[in-house]
C-alpha positions as CSV (number, residue, x, y, z in Angstrom):
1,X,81.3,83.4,111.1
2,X,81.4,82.1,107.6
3,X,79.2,78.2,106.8
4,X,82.5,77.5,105.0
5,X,86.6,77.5,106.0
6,X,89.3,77.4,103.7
7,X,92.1,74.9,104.6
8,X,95.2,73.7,102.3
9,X,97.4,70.3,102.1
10,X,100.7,70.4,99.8
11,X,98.3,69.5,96.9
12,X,95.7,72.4,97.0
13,X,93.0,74.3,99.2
14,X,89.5,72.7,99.8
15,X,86.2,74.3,101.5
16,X,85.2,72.3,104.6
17,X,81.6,72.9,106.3
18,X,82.7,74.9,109.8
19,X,80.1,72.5,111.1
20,X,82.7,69.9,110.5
21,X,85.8,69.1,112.8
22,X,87.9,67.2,110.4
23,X,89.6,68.7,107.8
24,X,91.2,68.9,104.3
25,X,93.2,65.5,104.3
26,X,89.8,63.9,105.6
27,X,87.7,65.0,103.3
28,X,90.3,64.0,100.5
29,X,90.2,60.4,102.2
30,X,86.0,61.3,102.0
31,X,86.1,61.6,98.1
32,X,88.6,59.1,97.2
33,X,87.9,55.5,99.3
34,X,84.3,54.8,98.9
35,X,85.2,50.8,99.7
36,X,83.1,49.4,101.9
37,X,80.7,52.5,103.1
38,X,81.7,51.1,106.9
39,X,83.7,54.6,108.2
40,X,85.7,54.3,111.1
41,X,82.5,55.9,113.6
42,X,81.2,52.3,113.2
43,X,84.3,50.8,115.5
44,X,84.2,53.7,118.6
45,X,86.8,51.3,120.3
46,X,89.5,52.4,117.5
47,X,88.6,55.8,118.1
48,X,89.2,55.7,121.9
49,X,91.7,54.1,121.3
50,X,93.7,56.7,118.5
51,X,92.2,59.0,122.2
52,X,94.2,56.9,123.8
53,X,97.4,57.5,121.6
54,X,97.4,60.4,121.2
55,X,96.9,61.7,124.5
56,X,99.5,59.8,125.5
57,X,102.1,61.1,122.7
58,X,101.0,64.7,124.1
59,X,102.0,64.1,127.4
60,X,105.2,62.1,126.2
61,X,106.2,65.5,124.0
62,X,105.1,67.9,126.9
63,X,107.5,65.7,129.6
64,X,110.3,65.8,126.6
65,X,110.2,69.4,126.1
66,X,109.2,69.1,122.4
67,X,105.5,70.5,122.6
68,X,104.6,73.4,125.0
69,X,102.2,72.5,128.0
70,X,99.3,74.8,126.7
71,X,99.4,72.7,123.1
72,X,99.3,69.6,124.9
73,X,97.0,70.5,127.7
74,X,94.7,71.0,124.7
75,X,95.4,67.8,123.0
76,X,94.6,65.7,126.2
77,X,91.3,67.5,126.4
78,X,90.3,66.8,123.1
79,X,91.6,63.2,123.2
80,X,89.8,62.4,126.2
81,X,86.5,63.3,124.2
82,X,87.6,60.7,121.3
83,X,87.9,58.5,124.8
84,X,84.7,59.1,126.0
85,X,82.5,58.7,122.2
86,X,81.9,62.9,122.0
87,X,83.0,63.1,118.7
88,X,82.6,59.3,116.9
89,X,80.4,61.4,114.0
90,X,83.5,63.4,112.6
91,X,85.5,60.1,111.6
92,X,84.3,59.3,108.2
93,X,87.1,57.6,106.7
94,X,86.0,54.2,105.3
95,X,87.5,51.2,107.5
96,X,89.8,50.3,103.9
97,X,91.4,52.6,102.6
98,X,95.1,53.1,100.5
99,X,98.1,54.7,102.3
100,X,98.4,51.9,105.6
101,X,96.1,53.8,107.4
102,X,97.2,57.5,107.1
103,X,93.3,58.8,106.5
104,X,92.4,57.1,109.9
105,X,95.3,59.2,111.6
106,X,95.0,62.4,109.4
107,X,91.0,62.1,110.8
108,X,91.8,61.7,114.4
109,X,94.7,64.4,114.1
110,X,92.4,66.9,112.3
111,X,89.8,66.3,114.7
112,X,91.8,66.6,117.8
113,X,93.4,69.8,116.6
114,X,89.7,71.3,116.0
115,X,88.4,70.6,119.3
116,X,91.6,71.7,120.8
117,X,91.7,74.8,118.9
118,X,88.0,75.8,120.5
119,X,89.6,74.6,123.7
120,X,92.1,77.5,123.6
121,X,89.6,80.0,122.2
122,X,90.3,80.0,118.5
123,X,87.9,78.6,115.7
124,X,88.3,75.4,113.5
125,X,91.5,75.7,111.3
126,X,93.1,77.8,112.7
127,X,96.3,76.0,112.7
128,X,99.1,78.4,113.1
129,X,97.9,77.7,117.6
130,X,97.7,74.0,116.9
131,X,98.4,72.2,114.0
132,X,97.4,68.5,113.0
133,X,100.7,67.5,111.9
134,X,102.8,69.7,114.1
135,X,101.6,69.2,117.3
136,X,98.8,66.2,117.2
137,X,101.3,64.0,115.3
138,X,104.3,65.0,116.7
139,X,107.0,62.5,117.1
140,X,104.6,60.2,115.6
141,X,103.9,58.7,111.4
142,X,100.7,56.6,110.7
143,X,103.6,53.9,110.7
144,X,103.1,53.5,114.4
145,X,100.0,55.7,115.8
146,X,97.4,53.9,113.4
147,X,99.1,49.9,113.9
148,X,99.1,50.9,118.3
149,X,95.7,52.1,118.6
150,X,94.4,49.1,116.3
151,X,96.3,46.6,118.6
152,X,94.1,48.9,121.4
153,X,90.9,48.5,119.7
154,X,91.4,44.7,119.0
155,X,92.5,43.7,122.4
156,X,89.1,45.3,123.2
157,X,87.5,43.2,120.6
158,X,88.9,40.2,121.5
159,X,87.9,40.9,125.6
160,X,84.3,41.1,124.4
161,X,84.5,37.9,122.1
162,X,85.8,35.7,125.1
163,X,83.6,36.9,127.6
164,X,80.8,36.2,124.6
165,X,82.4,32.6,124.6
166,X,82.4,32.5,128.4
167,X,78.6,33.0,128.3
168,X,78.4,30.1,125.5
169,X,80.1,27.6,127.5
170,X,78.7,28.3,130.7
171,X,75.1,27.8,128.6
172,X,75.9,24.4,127.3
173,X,77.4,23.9,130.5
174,X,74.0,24.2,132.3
175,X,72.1,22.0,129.6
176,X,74.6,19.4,130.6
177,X,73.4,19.3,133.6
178,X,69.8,19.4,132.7
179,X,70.7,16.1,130.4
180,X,72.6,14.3,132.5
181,X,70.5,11.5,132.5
182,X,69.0,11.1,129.3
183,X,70.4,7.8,127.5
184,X,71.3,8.2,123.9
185,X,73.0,6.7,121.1
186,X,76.7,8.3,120.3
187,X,77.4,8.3,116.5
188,X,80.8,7.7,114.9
189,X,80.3,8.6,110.7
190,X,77.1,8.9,111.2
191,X,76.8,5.4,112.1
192,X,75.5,3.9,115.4
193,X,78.4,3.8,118.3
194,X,77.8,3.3,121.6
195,X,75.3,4.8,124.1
196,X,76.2,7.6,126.4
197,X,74.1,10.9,127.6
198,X,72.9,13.8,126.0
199,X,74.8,15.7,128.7
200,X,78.1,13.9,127.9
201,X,77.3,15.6,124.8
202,X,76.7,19.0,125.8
203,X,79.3,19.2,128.3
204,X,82.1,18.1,125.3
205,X,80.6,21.3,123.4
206,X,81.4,23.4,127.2
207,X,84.8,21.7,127.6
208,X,85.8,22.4,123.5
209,X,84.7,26.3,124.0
210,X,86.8,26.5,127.2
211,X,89.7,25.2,125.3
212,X,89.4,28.5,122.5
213,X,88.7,30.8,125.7
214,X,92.1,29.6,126.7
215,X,93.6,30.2,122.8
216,X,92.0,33.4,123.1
217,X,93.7,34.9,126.0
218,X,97.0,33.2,124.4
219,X,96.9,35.2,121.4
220,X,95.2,38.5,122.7
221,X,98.9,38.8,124.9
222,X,100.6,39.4,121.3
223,X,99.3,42.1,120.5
224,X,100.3,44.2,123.9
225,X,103.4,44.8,122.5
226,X,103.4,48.7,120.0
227,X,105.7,50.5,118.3
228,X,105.2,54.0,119.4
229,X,108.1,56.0,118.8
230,X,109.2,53.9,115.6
231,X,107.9,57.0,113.6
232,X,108.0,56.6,109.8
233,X,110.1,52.8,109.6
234,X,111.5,52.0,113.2
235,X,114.6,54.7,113.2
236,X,112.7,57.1,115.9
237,X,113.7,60.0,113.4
238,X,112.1,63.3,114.4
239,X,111.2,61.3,118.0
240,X,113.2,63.2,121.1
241,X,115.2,60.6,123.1
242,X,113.3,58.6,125.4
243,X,110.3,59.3,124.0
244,X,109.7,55.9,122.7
245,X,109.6,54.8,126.5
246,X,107.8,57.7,127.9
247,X,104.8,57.8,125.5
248,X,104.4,53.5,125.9
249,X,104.6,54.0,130.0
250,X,101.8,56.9,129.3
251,X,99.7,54.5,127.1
252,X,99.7,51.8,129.6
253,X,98.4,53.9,132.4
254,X,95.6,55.4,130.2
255,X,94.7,52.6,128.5
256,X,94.6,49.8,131.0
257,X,96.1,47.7,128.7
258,X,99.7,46.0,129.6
259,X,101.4,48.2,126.4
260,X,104.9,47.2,126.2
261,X,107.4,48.8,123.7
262,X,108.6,46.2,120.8
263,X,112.3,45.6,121.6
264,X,113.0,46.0,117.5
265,X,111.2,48.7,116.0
266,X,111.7,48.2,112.7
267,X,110.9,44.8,112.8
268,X,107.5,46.1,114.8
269,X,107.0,48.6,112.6
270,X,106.5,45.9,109.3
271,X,105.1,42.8,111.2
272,X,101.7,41.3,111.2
273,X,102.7,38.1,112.5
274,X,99.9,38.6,116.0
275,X,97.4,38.9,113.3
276,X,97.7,36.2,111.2
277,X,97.5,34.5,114.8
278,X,94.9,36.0,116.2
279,X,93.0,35.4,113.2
280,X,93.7,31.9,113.1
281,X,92.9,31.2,116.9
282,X,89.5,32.9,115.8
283,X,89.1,31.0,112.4
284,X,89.8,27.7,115.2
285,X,87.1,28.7,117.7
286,X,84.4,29.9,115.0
287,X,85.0,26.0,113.0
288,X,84.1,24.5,116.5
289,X,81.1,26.5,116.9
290,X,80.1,25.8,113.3
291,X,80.8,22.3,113.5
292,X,78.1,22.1,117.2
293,X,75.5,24.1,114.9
294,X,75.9,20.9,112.3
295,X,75.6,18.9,115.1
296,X,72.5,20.9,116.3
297,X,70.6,20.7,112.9
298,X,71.4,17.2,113.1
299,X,70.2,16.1,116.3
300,X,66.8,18.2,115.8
301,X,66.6,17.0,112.4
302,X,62.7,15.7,111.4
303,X,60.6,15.8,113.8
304,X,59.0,12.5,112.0
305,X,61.8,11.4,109.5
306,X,64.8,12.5,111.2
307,X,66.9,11.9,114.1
308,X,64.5,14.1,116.6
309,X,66.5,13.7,119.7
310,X,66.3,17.1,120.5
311,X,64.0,20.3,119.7
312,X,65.3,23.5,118.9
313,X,63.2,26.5,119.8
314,X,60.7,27.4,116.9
315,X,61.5,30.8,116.0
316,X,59.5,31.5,112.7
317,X,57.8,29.3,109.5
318,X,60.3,27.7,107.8
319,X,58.8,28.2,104.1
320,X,56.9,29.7,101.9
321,X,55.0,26.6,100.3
322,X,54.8,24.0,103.0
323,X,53.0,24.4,106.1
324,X,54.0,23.9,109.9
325,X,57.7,23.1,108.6
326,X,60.3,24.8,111.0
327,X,64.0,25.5,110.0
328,X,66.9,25.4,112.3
329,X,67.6,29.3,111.7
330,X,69.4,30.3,114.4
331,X,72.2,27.2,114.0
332,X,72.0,28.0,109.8
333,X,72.7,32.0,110.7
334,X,75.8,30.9,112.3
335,X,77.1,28.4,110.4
336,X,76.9,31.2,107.9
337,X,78.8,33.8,110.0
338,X,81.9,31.4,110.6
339,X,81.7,31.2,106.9
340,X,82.4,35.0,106.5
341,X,84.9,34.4,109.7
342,X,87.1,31.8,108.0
343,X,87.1,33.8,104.2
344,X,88.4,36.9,106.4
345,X,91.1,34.6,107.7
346,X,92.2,34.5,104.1
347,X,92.0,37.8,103.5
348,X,94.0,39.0,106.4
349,X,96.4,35.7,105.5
350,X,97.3,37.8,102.1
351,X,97.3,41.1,103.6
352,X,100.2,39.6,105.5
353,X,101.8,38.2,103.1
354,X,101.7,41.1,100.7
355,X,103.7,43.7,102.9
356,X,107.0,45.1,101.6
357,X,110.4,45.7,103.0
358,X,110.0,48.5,106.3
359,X,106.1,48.6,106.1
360,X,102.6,46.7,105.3
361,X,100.7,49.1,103.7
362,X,97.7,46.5,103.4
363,X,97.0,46.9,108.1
364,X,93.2,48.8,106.8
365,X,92.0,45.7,105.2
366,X,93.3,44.1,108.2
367,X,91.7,45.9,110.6
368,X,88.7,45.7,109.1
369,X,88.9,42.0,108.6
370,X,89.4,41.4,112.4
371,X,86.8,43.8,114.0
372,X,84.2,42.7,111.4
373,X,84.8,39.2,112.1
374,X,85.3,39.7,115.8
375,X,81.8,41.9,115.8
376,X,79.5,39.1,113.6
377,X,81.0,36.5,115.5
378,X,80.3,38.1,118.9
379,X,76.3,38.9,117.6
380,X,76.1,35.3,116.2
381,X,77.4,33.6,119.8
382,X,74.9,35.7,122.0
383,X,71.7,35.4,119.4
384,X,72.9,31.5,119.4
385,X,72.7,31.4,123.1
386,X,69.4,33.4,123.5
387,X,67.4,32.0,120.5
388,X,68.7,28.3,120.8
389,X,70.7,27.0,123.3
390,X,68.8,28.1,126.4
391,X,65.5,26.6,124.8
392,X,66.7,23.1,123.6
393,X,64.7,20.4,125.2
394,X,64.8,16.6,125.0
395,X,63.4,13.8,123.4
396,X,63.9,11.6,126.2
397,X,61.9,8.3,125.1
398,X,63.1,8.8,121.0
399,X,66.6,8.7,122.1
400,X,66.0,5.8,124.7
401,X,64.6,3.6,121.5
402,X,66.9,4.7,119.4
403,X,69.6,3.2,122.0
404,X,67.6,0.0,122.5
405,X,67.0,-0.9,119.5
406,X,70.4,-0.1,117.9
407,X,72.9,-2.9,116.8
408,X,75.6,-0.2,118.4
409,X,74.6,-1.8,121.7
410,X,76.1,-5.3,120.8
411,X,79.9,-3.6,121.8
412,X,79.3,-4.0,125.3
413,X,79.1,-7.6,125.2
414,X,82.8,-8.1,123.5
415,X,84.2,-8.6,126.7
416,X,81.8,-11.7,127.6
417,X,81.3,-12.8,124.4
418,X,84.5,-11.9,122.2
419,X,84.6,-9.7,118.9
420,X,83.6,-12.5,116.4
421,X,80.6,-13.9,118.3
422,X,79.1,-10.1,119.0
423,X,79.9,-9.4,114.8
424,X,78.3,-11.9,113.9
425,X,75.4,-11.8,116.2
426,X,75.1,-7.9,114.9
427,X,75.0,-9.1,111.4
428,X,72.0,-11.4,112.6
429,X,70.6,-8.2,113.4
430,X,71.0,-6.1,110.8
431,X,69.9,-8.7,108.2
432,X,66.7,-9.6,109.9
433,X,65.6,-6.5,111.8
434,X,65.5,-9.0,114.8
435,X,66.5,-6.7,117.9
436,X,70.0,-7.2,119.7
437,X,68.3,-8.5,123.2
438,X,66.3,-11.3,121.4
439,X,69.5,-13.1,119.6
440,X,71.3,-12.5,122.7
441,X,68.6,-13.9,125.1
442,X,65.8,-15.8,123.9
443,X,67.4,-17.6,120.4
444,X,70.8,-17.8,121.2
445,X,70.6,-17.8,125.3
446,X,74.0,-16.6,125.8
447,X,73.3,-14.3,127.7
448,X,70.4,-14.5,131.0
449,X,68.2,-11.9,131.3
450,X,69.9,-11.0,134.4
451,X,72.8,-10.3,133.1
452,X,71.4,-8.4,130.5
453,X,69.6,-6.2,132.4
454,X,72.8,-5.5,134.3
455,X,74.8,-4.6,131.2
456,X,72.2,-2.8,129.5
457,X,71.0,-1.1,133.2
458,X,70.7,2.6,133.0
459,X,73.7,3.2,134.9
460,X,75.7,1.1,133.2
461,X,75.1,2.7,129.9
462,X,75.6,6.2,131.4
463,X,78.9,5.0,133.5
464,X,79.7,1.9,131.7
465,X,82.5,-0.4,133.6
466,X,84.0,-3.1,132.2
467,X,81.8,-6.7,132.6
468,X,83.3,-10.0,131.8
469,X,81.7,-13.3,132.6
C-alpha cells in the first residue's frame, strides 16, 4: 500500500499520509487556521460528543430509510470510538477557525468515514462505500451538527465546573467550622466594624459559592435544547420527515443528556443567547471567587505590618532580593485566572453580537472562549482548594487584640448609651490612643465592669443580642 492517498474537494486534489484518518477538507483547515495552536484533540469531550451526533444521525437516517444499515452500522462503530477517546489524535483543526465551525465537522466526518471504511474492509478514501459528506453528514450542515455537539461538550464542562465548586464550598465550609470560635474584627471599607468570627466569615464565602452552584445548574438547562435536523438555516432541507425528532430522541438516549429539539429552528439555528448566559453566570461565580482571594491576601497580609489574622500555606520564596518574604501565590494565580475569565466574557459578548441574519458564523471563538474559561477556571478552584484553603490556620490571639483594642467595639453600647455619647466617647479614643474599656469604665464610669464584661463576653461578641440598661 502506497505512504500517500490521493483525495479531491471541489477546489483540487491533495496528498494525505495513509497513516492519517482525516482527509482533504482537514488538512485544508491544517494549512489555513494556525490561530491559537489549541486543535480540537485538546477538548476530547467535544469529540465524544460530535461521537455522540453523529451516531445518532446514523441511526436516525438508517430508521428513515435514507442511509442503508451496512453504512450506518459502520458509522456507529466508528463514532462510538470518537466516544470512547480511540481517535482524539486525528482532529487537528485549531479550536478557532473561519466557516462557523465546518473544519471541526469536515474533521469528525472524514475521520468517521476512514474508520468506517476499514470497518467494512476497504482502505482510507475510499469514498465511493462511504463517503464524508454523503453518508457521515447526511441530513445534517455544520449549521446544526457542530452548535449540538458543542452544547454536549459544554454541558459536560459546566458538570465538572460545579462539582469543582461543590468541592470549594464544602472546603470553606469545614474551615468554618474549625473557626467557629475565633473572635475577630469585621471590616466595612476597610475600616473597623463590629466583631464577629472567623467562621462567620468562611461560612459567607460557602453560602456565596452555593448560590453560583445554584446559577450554574440554572443556566446549564439552556443549553439542552439543539437543532439537529435544522440543516443548513432551520428549513430541514435535504432532512427526511421526522428526522428532526428521531435523531434528538437518539441523542438523548446516547448521550445521557436531556436533548430536547428547539421548537423554532431557524431561530435555533442563529441564536447564542444560552451563551452569552452561561458565560455571564460564570463571569458572576469567577468575580466572587476573585473577590475571597482579595480577601485572602488581605487577611494574611504582613506577618509583622499587616493585618495577620490568618496564614496561608507557604508554598515557595516570594522574591528574588529579599529573604524569608512569602507571597500569597496561590490566591494571586487565581485572581489572575478570573481575569482571563471575565475578558472571555467579552469576547463571547461580541461573538454574539456579531452574527448575521440565519447564522453566527463567529460559535469557534465561542467555543473556545467557554471551554478555555470553564477548563482554567476548574484547574484554578481545585489548586485553590489543595494549595490554600485546606491549610489556612488562625491567628487566634492577633485577631482577639485587634477586636479589643478597636474603637469598632464602642457600637454595642448604642443601645445603653445612645449614638452621640458612644461617637463621642470613640472620638476620645481615637484622638488619644486611650482604649474603649478605660473611657467607658474607669474615666467616665458609665459603664461597671460587670456590665462590660457581659457586653464584651465572648459569647456575646460571637451571638451578640440586644443589651439595654
Amino acid at each position: 500500500m502506497s505512504s500517500v492517498r490521493k483525495e479531491h474537494d471541489f477546489l483540487g486534489e491533495k496528498e494525505i499520509s495513509n497513516s492519517v484518518y482525516y482527509g482533504v477538507q482537514t488538512l485544508r483547515a491544517l494549512e489555513n487556521f494556525s490561530i491559537t495552536g489549541i486543535p480540537i484533540s485538546k477538548e476530547p469531550l467535544f469529540i465524544q460528543a460530535f461521537g455522540y451526533v453523529k451516531k445518532a444521525a446514523a441511526l436516525a437516517n438508517r430508521d428513515s430509510g435514507v442511509l442503508d444499515p451496512k453504512i450506518a452500522e459502520a458509522i456507529v462503530y466508528a463514532s462510538d470510538k470518537l466516544i470512547a477517546g480511540e481517535y482524539n489524535d486525528q482532529f487537528v483543526s485549531d479550536l478557532i477557525q473561519g466557516g462557523a465551525g465546518t473544519s471541526c465537522n469536515m474533521n469528525a466526518n472524514e475521520v468517521i468515514a476512514n474508520i468506517g471504511l476499514e470497518y467494512m474492509g476497504h482502505n482510507k478514501g475510499d469514498y465511493e462505500y462511504l463517503h464524508p459528506n454523503n453518508h457521515v453528514n447526511c441530513s445534517q450542515s455544520t449549521n446544526d451538527a457542530y452548535p449540538t455537539a458543542f452544547r454536549i461538550a459544554l454541558y459536560k464542562k459546566i458538570d465538572i465546573y460545579v462539582k469543582a465548586l461543590e468541592a470549594l464550598q464544602t472546603a470553606f465550609s469545614r474551615k468554618a467550622e474549625e473557626f467557629k470560635d475565633v473572635l475577630k474584627m469585621g471590616r466595612t471599607q476597610l475600616q473597623d466594624a463590629v466583631p464577629m468570627t472567623l467562621g462567620d466569615e468562611f461560612h459567607g464565602w460557602a453560602t456565596t459559592i452555593g448560590e453560583d452552584i445554584q446559577r450554574m445548574r440554572e443556566s446549564q438547562k439552556l443549553i439542552c435544547e439543539c437543532n439537529m435536523g435544522a440543516t443548513a438555516i432551520g428549513t430541514r432541507i435535504n432532512a427526511p420527515e421526522g428526522y428532526p425528532e428521531l435523531c434528538t430522541k437518539y441523542l438523548a438516549e446516547i448521550s445521557g443528556i436531556p436533548i430536547t429539539l428547539a421548537e423554532d429552528l431557524i431561530e435555533a439555528t442563529s441564536d447564542t443567547g444560552a451563551y452569552v448566559q452561561i458565560s455571564g453566570t460564570l463571569k458572576r461565580s469567577v468575580i466572587k471567587i476573585s473577590k475571597i482571594c482579595n480577601d485572602l491576601r488581605l487577611l494574611s497580609s504582613g506577618p509583622r505590618t499587616g493585618l495577620n489574622e490568618i496564614n496561608l500555606p507557604k508554598m515557595q520564596p516570594g522574591s528574588s532580593i529579599m529573604p524569608g518574604k512569602v507571597n500569597p501565590v496561590i490566591p494571586e494565580v487565581v485572581n489572575q485566572t478570573a481575569y482571563y475569565v471575565i475578558g472571555a466574557d467579552v469576547t463571547i459578548t461580541l461573538a454574539a453580537e456579531a452574527g448575521q441574519l440565519q447564522l453566527n458564523v463567529m460559535e469557534p471563538v465561542i467555543a473556545f472562549s467557554l471551554f478555555t474559561s470553564l477548563e482554567y477556571m476548574t484547574n484554578a478552584i481545585h489548586t485553590l482548594i489543595s494549595k490554600c484553603i485546606n491549610g489556612v490556620t488562625a491567628n487566634v490571639e492577633v485577631c482577639r487584640n485587634l477586636v479589643m483594642n478597636s474603637i469598632g467595639i464602642v457600637t454595642a453600647l448604642n443601645p445603653i448609651l445612645g449614638y452621640e455619647e458612644s461617637a463621642s466617647i470613640a472620638k476620645e479614643a481615637l484622638n488619644t490612643g486611650k482604649s474603649v474599656h478605660d473611657i467607658v469604665v474607669k474615666e467616665r464610669k458609665v459603664i461597671s465592669q460587670e456590665k462590660w464584661d457581659e457586653i464584651y463576653s465572648m459569647e456575646n461578641m460571637i451571638h451578640p443580642k440586644f443589651i439595654k440598661e
